[in-house]
C-alpha positions as CSV (number, residue, x, y, z in Angstrom):
1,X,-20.4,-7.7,47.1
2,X,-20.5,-7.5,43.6
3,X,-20.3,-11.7,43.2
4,X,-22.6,-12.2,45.9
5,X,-24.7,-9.8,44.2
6,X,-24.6,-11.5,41.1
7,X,-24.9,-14.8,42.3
8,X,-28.8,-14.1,43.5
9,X,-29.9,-12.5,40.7
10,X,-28.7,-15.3,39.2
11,X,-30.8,-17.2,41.3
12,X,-33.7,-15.4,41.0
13,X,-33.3,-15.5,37.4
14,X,-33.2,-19.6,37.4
15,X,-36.3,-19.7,40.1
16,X,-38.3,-17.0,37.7
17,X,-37.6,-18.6,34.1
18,X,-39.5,-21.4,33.8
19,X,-38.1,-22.5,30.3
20,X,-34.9,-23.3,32.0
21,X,-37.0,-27.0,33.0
22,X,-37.3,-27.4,29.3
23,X,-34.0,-27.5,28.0
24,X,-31.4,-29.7,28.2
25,X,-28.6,-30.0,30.8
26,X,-26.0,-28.7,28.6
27,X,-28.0,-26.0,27.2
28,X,-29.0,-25.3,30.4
29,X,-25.8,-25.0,31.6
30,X,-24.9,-22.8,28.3
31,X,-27.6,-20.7,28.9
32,X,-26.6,-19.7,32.5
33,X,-22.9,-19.5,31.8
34,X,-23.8,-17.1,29.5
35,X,-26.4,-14.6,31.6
36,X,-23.9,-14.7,34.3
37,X,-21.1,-13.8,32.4
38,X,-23.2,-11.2,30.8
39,X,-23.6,-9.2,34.4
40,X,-19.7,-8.6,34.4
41,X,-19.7,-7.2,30.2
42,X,-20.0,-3.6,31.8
43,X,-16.9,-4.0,33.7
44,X,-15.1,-6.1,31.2
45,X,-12.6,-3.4,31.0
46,X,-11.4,-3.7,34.9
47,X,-12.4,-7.5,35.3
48,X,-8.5,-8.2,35.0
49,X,-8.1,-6.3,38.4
50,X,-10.8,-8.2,39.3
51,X,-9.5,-11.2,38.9
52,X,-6.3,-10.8,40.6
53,X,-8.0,-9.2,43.6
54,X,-9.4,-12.6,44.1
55,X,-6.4,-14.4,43.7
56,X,-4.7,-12.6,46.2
57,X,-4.1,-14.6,49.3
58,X,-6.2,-13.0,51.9
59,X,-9.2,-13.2,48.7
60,X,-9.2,-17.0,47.9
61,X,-10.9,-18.7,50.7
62,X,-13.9,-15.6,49.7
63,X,-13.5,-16.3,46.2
64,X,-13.6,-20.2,46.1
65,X,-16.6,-19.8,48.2
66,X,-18.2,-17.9,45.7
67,X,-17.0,-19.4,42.6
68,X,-18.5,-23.4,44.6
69,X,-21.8,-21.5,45.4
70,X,-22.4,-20.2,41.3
71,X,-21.6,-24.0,40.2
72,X,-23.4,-25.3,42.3
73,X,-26.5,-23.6,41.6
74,X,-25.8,-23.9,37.8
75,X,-25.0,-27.8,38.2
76,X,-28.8,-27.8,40.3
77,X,-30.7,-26.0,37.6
78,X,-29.3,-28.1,35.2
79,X,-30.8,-31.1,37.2
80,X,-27.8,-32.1,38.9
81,X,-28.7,-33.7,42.5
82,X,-26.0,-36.5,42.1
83,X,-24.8,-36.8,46.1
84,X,-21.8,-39.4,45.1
85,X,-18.4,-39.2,43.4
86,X,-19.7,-37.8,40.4
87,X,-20.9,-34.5,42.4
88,X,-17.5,-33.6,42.8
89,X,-16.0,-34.4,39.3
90,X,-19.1,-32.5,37.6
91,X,-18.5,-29.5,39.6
92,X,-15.0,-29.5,39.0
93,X,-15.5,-29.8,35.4
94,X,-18.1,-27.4,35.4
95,X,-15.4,-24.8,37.5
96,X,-13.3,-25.1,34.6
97,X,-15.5,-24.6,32.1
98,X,-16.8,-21.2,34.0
99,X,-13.7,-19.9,34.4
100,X,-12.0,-20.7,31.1
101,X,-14.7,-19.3,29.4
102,X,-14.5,-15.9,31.6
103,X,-11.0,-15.8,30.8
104,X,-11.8,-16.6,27.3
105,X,-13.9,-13.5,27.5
106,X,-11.5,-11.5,28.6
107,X,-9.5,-11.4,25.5
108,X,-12.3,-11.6,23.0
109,X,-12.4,-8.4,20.8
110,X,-15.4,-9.7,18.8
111,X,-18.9,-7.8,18.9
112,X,-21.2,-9.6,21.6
């Protein structure tokens, strides 16, 4: 609940804030990264459980799902529409980027 959750407020976030047309893809991308990771700071304390609830098994179908659908809509906002090769590579890149920096986040002690 709590990533599908997330993932439409992200959503409603990108169709409300029209500045997001104005900067540019990698800032754009920056800028998302950032206010999605922002909705798990509260929980950052029990995100490790988090995390290895979704990597269980039965969770990863779920949590692939989830984790295609949030960089997908950050690769679209961004003004990604490539349909070719390239969709695939950029969203795999992209994937990495996400969840190295939410691991990255994990095990930063520094203030914000």
């Amino acid at each position: 609940f709590f990533m599908d959750d997330c993932l439409q407020r992200l959503i409603d976030r990108i169709d409300s804030d029209g500045s997001l047309k104005n900067l540019t893809p990698s800032d754009c991308i920056s800028k998302l990264i950032r206010l999605r990771l922002e909705m798990q700071a509260p929980y950052i304390s029990t995100w490790p459980q988090a995390l290895s609830i979704q990597a269980q098994p039965a969770n990863v179908p779920t949590s692939f799902k989830q984790r295609a659908m949030l960089v997908d809509e950050i690769s679209h906002a961004a003004g990604d529409n490539a349909s070719d090769i390239d969709w695939y590579a950029k969203r795999t890149v992209l994937g990495g980027i996400y969840s190295t920096t939410e691991i990255y986040m994990l095990t930063d002690g520094s203030a914000g």
